[in-house]
PQR file of N, CA, C, O and H, with PARSE charges and radii, in Angstrom:
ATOM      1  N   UNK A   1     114.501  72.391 110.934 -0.4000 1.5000
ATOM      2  CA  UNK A   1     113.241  71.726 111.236 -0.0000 2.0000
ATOM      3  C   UNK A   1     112.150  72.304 110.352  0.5500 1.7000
ATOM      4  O   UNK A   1     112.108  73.520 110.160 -0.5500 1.4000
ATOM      5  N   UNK A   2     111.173  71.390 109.749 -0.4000 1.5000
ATOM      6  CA  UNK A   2     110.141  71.589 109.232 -0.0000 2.0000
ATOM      7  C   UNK A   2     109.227  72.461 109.364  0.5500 1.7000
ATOM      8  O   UNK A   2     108.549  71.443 109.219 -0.5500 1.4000
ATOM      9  H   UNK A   2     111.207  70.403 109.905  0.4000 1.0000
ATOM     10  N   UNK A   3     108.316  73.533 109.524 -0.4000 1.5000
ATOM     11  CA  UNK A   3     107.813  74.015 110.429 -0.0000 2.0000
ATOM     12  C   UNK A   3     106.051  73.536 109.767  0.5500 1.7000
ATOM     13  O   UNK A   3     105.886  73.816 108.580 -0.5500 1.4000
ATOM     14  H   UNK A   3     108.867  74.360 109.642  0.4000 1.0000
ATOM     15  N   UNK A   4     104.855  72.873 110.488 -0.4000 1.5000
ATOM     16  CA  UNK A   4     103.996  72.376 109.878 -0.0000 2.0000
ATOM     17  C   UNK A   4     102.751  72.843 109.274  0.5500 1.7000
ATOM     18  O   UNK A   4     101.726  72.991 109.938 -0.5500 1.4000
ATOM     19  H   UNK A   4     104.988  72.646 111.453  0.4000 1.0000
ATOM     20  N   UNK A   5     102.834  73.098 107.917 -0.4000 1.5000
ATOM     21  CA  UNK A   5     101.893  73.623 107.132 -0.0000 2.0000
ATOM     22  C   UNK A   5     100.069  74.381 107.682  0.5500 1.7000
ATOM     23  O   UNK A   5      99.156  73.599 107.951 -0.5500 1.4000
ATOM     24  H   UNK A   5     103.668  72.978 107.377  0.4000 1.0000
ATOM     25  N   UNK A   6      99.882  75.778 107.747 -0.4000 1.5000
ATOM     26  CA  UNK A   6      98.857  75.640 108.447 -0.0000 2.0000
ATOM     27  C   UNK A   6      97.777  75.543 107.577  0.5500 1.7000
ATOM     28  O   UNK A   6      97.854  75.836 106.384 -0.5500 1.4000
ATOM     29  H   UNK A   6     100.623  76.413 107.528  0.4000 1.0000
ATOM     30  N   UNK A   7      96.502  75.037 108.280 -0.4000 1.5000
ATOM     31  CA  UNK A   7      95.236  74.576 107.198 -0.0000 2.0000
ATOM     32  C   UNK A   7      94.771  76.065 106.427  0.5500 1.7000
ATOM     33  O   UNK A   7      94.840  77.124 107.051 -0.5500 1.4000
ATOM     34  H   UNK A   7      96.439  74.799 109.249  0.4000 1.0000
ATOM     35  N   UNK A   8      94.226  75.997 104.798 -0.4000 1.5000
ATOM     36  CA  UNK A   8      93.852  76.821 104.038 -0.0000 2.0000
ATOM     37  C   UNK A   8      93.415  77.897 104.810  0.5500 1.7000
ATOM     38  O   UNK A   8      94.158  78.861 104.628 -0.5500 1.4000
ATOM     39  H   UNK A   8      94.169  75.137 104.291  0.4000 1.0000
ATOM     40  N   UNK A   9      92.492  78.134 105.615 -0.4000 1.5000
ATOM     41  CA  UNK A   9      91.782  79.452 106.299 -0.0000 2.0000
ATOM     42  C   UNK A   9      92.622  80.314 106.946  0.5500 1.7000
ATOM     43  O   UNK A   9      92.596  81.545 106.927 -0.5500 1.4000
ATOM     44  H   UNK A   9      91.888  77.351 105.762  0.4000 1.0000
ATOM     45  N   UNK A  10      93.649  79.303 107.735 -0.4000 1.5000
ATOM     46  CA  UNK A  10      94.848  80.127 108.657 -0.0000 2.0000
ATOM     47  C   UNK A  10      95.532  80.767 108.314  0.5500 1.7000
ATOM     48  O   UNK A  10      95.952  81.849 108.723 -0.5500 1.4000
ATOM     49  H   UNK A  10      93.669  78.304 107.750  0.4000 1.0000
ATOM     50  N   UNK A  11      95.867  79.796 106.990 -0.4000 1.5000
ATOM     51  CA  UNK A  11      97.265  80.614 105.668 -0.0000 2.0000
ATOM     52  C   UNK A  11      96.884  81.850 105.109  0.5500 1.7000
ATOM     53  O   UNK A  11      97.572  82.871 105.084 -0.5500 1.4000
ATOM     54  H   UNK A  11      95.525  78.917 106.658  0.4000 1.0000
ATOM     55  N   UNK A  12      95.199  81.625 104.447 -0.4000 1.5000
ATOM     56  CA  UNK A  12      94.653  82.466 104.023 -0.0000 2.0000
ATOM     57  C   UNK A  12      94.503  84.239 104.558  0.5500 1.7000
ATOM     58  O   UNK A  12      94.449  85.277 103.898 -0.5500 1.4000
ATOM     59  H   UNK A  12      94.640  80.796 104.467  0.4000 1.0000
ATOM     60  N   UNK A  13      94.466  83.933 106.268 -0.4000 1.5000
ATOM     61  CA  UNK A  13      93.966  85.186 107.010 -0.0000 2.0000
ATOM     62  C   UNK A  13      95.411  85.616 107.184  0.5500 1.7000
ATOM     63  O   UNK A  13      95.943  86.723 107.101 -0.5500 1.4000
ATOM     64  H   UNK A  13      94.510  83.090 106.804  0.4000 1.0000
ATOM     65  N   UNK A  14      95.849  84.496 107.430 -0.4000 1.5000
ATOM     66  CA  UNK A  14      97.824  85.537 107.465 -0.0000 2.0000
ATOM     67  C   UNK A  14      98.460  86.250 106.606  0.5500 1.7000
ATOM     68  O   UNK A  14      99.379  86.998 106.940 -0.5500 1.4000
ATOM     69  H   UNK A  14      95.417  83.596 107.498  0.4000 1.0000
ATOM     70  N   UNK A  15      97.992  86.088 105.208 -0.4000 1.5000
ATOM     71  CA  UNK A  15      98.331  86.196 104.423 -0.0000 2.0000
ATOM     72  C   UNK A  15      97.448  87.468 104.515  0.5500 1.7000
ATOM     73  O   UNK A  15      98.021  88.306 105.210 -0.5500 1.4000
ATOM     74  H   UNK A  15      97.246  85.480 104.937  0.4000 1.0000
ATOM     75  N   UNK A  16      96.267  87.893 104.057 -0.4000 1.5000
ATOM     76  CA  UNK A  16      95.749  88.782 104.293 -0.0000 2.0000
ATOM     77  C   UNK A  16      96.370  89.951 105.707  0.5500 1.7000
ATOM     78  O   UNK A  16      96.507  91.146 105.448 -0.5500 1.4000
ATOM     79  H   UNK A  16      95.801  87.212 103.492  0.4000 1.0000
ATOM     80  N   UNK A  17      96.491  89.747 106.244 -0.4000 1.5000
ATOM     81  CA  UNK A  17      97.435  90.446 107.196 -0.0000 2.0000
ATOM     82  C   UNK A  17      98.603  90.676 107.007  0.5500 1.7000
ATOM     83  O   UNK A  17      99.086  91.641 107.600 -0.5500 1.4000
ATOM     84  H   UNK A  17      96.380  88.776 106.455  0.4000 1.0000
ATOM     85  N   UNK A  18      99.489  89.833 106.080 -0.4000 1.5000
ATOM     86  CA  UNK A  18     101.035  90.601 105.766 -0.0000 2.0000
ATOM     87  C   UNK A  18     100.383  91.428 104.463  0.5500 1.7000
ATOM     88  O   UNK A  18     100.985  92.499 104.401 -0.5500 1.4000
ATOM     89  H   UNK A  18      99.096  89.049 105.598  0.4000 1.0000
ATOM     90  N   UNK A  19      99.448  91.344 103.468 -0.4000 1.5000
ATOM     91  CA  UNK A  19      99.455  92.114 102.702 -0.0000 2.0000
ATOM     92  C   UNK A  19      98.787  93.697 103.412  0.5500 1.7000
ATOM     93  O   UNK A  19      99.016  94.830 102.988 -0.5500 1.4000
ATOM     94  H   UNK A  19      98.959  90.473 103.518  0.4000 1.0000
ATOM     95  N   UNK A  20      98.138  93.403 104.301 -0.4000 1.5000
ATOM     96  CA  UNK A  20      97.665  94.661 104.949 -0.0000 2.0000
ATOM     97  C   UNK A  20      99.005  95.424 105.622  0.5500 1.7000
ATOM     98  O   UNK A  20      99.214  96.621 105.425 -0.5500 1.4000
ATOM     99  H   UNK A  20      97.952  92.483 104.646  0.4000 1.0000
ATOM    100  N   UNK A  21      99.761  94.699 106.323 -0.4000 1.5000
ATOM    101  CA  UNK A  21     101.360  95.128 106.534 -0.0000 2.0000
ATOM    102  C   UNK A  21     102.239  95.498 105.576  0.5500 1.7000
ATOM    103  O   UNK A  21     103.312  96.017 105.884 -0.5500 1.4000
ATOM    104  H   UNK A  21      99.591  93.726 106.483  0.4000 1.0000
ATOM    105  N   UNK A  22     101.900  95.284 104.365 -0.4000 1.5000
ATOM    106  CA  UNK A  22     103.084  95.399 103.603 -0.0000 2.0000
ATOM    107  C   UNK A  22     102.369  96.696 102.552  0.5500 1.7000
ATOM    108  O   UNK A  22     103.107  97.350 101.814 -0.5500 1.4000
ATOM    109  H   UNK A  22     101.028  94.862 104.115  0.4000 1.0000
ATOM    110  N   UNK A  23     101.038  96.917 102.601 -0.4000 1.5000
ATOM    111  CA  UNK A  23     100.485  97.897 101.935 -0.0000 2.0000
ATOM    112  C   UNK A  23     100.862  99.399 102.978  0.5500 1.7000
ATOM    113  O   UNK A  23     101.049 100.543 102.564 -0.5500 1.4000
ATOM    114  H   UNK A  23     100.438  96.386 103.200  0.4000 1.0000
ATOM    115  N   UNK A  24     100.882  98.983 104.188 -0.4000 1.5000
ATOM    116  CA  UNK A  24     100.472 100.232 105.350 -0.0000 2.0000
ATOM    117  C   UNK A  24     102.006 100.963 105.184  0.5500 1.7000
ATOM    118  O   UNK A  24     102.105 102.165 105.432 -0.5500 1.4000
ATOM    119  H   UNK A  24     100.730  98.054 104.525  0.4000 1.0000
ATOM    120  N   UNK A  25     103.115 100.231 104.782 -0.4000 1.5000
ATOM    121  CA  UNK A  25     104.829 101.146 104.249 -0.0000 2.0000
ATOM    122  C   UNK A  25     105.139 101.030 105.235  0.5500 1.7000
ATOM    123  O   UNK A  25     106.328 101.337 105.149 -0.5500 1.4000
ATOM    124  H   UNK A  25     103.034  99.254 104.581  0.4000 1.0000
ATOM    125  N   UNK A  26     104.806 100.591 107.070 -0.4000 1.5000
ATOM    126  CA  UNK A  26     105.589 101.017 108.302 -0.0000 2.0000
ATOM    127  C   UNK A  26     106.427 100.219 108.520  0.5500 1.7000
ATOM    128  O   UNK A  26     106.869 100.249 109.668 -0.5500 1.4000
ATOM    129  H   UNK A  26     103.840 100.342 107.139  0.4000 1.0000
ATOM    130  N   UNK A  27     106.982  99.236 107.625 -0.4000 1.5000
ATOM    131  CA  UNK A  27     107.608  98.572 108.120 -0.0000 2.0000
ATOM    132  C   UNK A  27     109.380  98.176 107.323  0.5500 1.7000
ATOM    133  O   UNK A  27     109.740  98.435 106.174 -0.5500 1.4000
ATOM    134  H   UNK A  27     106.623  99.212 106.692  0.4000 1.0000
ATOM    135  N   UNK A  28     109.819  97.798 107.936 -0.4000 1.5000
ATOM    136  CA  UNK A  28     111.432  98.043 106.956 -0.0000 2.0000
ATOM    137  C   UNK A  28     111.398  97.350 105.776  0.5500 1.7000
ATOM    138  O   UNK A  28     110.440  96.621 105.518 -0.5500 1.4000
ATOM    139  H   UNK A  28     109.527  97.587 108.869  0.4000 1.0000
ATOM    140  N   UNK A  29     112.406  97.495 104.961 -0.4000 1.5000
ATOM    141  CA  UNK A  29     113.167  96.585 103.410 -0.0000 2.0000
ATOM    142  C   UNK A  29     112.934  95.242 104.176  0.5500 1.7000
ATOM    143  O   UNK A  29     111.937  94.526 104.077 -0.5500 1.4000
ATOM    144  H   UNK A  29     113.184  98.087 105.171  0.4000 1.0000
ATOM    145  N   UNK A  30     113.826  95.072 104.811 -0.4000 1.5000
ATOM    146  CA  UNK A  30     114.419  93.597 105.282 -0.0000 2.0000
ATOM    147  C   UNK A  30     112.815  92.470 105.732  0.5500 1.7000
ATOM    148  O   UNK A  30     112.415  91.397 105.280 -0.5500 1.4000
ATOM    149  H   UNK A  30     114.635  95.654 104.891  0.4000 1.0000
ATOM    150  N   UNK A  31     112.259  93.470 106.879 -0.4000 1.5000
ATOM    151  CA  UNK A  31     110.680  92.766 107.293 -0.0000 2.0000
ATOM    152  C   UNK A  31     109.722  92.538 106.151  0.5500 1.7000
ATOM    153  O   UNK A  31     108.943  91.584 106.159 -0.5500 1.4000
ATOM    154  H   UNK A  31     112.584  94.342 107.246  0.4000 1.0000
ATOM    155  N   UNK A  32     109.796  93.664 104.889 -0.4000 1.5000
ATOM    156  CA  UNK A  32     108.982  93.767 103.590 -0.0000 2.0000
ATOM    157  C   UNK A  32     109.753  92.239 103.213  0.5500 1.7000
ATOM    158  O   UNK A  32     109.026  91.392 103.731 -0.5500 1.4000
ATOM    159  H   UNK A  32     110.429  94.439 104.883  0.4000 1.0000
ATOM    160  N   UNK A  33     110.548  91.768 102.746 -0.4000 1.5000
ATOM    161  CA  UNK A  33     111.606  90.452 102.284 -0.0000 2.0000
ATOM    162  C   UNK A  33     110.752  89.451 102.846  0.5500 1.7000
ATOM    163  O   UNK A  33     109.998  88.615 102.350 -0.5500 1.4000
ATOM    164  H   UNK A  33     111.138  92.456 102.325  0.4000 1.0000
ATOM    165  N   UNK A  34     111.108  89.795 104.145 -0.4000 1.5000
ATOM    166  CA  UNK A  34     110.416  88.350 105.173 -0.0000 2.0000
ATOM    167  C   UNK A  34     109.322  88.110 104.923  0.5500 1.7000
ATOM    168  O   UNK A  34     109.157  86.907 104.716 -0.5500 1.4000
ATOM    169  H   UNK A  34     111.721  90.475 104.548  0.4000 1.0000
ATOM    170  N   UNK A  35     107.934  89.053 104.786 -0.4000 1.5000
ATOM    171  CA  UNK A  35     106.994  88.426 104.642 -0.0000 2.0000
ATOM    172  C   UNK A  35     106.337  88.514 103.380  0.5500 1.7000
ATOM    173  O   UNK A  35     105.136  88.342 103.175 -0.5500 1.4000
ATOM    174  H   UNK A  35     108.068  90.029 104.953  0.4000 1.0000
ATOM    175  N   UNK A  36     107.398  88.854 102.390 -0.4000 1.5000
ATOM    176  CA  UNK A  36     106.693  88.727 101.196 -0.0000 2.0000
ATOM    177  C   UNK A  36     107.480  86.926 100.538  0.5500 1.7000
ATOM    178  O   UNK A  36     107.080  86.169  99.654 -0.5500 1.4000
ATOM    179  H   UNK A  36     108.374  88.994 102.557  0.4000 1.0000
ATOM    180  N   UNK A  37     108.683  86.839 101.474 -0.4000 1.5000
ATOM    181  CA  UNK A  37     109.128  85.124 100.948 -0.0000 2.0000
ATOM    182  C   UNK A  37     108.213  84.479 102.233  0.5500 1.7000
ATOM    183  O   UNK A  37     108.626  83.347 102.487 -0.5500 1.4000
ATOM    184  H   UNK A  37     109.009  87.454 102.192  0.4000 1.0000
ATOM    185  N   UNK A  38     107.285  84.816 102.955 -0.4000 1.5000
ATOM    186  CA  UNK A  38     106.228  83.788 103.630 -0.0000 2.0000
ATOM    187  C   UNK A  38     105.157  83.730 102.819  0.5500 1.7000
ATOM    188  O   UNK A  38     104.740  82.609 102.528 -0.5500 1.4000
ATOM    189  H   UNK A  38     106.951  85.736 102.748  0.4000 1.0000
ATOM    190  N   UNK A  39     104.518  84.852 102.308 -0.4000 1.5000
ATOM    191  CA  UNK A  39     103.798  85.081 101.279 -0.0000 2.0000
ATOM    192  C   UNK A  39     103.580  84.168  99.901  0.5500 1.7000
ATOM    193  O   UNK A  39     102.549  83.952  99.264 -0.5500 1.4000
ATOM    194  H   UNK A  39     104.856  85.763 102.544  0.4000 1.0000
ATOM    195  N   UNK A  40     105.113  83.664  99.665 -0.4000 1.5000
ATOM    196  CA  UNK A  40     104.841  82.706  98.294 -0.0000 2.0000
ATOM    197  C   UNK A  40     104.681  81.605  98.871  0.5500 1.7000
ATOM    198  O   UNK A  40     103.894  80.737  98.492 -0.5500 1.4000
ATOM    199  H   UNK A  40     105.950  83.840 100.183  0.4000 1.0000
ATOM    200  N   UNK A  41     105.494  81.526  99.951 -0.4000 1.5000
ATOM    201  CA  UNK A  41     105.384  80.030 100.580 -0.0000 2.0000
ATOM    202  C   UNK A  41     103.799  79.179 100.959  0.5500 1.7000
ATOM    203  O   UNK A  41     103.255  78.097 100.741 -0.5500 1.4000
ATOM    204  H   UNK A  41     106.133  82.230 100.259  0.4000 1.0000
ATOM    205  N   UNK A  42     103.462  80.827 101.849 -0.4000 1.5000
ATOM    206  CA  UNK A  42     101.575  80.576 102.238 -0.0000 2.0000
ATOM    207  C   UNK A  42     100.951  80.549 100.515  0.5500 1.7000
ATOM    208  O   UNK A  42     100.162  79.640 100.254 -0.5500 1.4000
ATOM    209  H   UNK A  42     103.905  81.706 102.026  0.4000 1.0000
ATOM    210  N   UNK A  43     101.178  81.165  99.819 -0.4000 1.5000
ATOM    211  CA  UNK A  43     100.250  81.272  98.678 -0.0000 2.0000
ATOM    212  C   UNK A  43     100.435  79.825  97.809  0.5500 1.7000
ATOM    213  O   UNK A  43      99.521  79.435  97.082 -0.5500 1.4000
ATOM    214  H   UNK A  43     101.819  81.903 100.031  0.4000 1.0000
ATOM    215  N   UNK A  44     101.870  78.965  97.971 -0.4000 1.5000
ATOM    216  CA  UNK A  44     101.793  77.919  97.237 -0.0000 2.0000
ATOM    217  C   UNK A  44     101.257  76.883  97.837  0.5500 1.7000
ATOM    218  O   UNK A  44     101.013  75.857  97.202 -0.5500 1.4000
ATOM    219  H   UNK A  44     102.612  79.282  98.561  0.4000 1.0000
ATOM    220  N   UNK A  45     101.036  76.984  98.948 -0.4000 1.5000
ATOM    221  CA  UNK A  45     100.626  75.721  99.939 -0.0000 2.0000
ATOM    222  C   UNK A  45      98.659  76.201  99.481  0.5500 1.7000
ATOM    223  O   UNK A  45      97.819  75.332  99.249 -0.5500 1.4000
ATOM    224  H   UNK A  45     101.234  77.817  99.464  0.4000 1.0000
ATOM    225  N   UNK A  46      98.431  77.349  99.464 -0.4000 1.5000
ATOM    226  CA  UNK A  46      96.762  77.740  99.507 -0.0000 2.0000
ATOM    227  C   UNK A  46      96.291  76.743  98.364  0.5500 1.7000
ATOM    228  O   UNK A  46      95.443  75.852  98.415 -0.5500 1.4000
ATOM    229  H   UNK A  46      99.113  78.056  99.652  0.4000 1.0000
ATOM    230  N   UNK A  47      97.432  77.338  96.890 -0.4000 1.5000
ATOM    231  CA  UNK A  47      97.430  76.698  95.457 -0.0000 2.0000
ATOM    232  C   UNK A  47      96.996  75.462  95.654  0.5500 1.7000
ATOM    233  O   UNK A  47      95.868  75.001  95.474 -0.5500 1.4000
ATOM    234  H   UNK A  47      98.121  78.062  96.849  0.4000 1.0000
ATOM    235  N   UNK A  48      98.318  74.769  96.175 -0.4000 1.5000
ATOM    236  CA  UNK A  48      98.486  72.836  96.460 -0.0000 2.0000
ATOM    237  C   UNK A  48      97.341  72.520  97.752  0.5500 1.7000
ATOM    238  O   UNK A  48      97.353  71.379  98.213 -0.5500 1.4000
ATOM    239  H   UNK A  48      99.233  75.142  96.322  0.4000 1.0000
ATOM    240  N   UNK A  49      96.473  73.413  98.262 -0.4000 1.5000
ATOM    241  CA  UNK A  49      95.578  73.084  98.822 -0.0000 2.0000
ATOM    242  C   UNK A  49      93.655  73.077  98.036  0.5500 1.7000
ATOM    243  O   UNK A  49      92.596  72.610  98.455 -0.5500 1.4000
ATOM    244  H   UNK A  49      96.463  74.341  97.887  0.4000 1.0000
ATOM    245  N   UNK A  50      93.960  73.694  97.027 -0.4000 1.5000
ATOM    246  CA  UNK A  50      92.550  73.520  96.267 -0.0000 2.0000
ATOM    247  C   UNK A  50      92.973  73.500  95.100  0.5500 1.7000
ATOM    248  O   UNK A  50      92.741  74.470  94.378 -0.5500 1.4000
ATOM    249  H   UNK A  50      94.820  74.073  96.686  0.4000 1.0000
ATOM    250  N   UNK A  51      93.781  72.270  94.558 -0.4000 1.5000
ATOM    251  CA  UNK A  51      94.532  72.123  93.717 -0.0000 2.0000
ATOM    252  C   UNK A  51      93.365  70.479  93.840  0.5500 1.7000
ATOM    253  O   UNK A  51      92.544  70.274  92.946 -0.5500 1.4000
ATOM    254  H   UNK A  51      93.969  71.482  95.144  0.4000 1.0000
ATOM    255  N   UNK A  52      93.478  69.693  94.800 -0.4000 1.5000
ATOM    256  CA  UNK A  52      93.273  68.548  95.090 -0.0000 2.0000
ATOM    257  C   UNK A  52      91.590  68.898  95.201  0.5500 1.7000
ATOM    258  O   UNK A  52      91.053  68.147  94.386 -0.5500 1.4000
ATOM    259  H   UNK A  52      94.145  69.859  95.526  0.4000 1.0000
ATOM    260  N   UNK A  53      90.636  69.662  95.821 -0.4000 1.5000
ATOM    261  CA  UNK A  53      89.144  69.264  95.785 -0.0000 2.0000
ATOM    262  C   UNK A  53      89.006  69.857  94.161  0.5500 1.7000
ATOM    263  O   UNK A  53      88.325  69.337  93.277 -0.5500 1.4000
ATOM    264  H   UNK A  53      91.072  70.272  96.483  0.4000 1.0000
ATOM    265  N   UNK A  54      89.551  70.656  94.083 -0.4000 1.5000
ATOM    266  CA  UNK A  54      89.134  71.219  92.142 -0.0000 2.0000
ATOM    267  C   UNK A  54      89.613  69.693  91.572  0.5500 1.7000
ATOM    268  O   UNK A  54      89.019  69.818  90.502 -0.5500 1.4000
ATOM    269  H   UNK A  54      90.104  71.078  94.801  0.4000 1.0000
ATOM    270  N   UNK A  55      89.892  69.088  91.524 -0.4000 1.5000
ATOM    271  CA  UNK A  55      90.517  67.434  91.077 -0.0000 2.0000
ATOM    272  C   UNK A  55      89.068  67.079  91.204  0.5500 1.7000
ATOM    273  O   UNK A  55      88.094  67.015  90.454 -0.5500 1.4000
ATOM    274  H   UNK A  55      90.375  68.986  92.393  0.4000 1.0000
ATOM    275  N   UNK A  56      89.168  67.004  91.670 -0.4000 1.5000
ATOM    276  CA  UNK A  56      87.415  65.851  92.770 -0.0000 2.0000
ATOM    277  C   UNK A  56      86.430  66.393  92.397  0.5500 1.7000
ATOM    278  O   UNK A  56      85.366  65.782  92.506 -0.5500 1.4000
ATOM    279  H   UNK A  56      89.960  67.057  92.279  0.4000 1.0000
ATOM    280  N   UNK A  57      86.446  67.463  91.942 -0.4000 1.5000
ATOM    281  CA  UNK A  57      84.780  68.156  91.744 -0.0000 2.0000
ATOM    282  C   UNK A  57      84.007  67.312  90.699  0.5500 1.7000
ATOM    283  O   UNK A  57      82.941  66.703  90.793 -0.5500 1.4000
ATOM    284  H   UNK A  57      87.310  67.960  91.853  0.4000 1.0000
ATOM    285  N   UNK A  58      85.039  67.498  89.481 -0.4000 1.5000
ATOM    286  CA  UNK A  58      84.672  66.900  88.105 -0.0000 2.0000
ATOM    287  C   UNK A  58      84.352  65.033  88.374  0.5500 1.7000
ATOM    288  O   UNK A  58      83.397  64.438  87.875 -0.5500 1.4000
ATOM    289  H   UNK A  58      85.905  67.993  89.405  0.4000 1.0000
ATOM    290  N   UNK A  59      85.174  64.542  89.066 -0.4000 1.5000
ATOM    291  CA  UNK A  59      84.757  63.496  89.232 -0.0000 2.0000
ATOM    292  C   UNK A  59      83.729  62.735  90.600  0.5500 1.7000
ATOM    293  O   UNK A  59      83.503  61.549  90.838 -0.5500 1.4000
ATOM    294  H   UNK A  59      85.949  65.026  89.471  0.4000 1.0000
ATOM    295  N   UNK A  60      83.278  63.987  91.301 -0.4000 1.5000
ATOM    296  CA  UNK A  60      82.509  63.016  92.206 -0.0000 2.0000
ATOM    297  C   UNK A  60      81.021  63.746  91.020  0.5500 1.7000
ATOM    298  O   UNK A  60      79.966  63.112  91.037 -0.5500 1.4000
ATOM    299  H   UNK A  60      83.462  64.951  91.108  0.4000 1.0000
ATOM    300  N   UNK A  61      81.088  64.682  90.353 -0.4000 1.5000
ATOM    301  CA  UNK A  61      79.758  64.711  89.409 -0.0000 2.0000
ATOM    302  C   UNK A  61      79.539  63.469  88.238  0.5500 1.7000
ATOM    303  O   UNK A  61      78.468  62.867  88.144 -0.5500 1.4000
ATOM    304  H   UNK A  61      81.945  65.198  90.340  0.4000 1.0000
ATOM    305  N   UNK A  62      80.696  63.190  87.384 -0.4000 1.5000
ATOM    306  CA  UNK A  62      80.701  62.234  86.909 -0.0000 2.0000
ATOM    307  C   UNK A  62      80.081  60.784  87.916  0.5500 1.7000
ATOM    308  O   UNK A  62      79.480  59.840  87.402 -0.5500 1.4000
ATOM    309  H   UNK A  62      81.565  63.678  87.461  0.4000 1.0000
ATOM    310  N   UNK A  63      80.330  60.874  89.100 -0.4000 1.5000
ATOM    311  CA  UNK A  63      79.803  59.598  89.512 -0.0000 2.0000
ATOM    312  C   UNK A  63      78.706  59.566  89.844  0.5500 1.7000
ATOM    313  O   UNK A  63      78.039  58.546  89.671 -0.5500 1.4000
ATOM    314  H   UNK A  63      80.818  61.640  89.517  0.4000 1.0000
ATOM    315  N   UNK A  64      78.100  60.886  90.527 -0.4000 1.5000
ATOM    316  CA  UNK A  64      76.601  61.276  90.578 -0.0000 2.0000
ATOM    317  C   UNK A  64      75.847  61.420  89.561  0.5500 1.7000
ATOM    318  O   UNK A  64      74.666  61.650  89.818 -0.5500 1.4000
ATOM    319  H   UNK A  64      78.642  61.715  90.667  0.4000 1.0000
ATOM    320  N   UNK A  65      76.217  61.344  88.231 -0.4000 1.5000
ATOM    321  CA  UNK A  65      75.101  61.718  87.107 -0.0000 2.0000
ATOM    322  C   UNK A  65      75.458  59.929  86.737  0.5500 1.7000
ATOM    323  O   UNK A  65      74.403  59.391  86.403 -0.5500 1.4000
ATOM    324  H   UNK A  65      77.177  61.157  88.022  0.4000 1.0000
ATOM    325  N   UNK A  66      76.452  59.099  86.726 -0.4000 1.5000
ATOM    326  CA  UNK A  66      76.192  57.685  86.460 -0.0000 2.0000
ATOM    327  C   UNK A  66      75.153  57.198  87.634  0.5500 1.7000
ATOM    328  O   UNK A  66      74.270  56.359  87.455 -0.5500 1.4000
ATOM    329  H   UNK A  66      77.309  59.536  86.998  0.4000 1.0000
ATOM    330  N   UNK A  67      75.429  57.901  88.908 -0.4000 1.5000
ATOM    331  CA  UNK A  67      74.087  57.038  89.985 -0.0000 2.0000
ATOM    332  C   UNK A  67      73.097  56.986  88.953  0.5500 1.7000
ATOM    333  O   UNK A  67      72.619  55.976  88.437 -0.5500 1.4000
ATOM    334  H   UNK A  67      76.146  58.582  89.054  0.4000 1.0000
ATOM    335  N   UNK A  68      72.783  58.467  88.651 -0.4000 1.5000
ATOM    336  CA  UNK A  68      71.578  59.286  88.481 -0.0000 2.0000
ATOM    337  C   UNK A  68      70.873  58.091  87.224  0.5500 1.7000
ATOM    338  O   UNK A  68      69.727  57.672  87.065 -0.5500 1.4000
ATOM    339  H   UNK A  68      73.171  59.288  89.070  0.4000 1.0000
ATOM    340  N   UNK A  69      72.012  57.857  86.580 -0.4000 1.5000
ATOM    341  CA  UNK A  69      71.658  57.110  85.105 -0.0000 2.0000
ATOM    342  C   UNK A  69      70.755  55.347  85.749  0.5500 1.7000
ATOM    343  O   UNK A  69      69.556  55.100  85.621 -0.5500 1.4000
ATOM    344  H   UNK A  69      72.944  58.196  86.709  0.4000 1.0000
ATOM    345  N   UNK A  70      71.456  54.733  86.180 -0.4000 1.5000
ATOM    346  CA  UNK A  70      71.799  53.857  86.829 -0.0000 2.0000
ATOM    347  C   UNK A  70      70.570  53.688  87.659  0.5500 1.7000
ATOM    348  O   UNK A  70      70.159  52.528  87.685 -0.5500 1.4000
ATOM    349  H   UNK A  70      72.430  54.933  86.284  0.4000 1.0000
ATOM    350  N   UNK A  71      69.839  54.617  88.386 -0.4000 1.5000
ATOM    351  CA  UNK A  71      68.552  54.372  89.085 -0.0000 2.0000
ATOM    352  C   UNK A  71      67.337  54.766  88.131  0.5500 1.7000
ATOM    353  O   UNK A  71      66.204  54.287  88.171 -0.5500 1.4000
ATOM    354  H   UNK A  71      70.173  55.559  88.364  0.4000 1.0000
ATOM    355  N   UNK A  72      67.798  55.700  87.303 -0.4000 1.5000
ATOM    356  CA  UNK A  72      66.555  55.905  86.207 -0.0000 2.0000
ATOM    357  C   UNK A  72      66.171  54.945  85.499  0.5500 1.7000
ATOM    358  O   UNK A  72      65.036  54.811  85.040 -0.5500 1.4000
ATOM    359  H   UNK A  72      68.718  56.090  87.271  0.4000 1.0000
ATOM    360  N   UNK A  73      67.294  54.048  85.331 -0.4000 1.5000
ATOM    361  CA  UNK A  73      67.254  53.116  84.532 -0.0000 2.0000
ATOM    362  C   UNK A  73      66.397  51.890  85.104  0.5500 1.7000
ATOM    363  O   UNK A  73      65.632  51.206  84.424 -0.5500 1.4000
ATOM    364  H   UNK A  73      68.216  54.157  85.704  0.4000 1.0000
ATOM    365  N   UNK A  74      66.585  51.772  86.104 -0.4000 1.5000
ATOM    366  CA  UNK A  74      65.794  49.992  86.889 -0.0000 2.0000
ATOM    367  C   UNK A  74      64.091  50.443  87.159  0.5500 1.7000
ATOM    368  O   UNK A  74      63.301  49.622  87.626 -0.5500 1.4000
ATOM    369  H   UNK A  74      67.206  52.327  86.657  0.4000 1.0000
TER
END
């Protein structure tokens, strides 16, 4: 089963917390494994999550400086 992607902030703070776990040494080889393969998983989903507004930035300015043109103009 799937398990369902959590939103950027959630991933973000968990992630911050296994690296605080995985810096502190108390914990085994095997648990170090586990949450350093959750780690790429959370970090590629963070990626593919501001992957899509960095897309959009460039173009909702492009459409705001054509308003901009567009009302200066009339």
């Amino acid at each position: 089963t799937s398990k369902k992607q959590p939103d950027f902030e959630t991933a973000l703070v968990e992630l911050e917390t296994m690296v605080a776990s995985l810096e502190q040494g108390d914990i085994s080889l095997e648990e170090s494994l586990k949450l350093f393969e959750r780690g790429v998983t959370l970090t590629r989903h963070c990626q593919t999550s501001l992957k899509e507004p960095a897309q959009k930035v460039p173009i909702l300015l492009e459409i705001s400086a054509e308003q901009e043109a567009f009302e200066s103009d009339e």
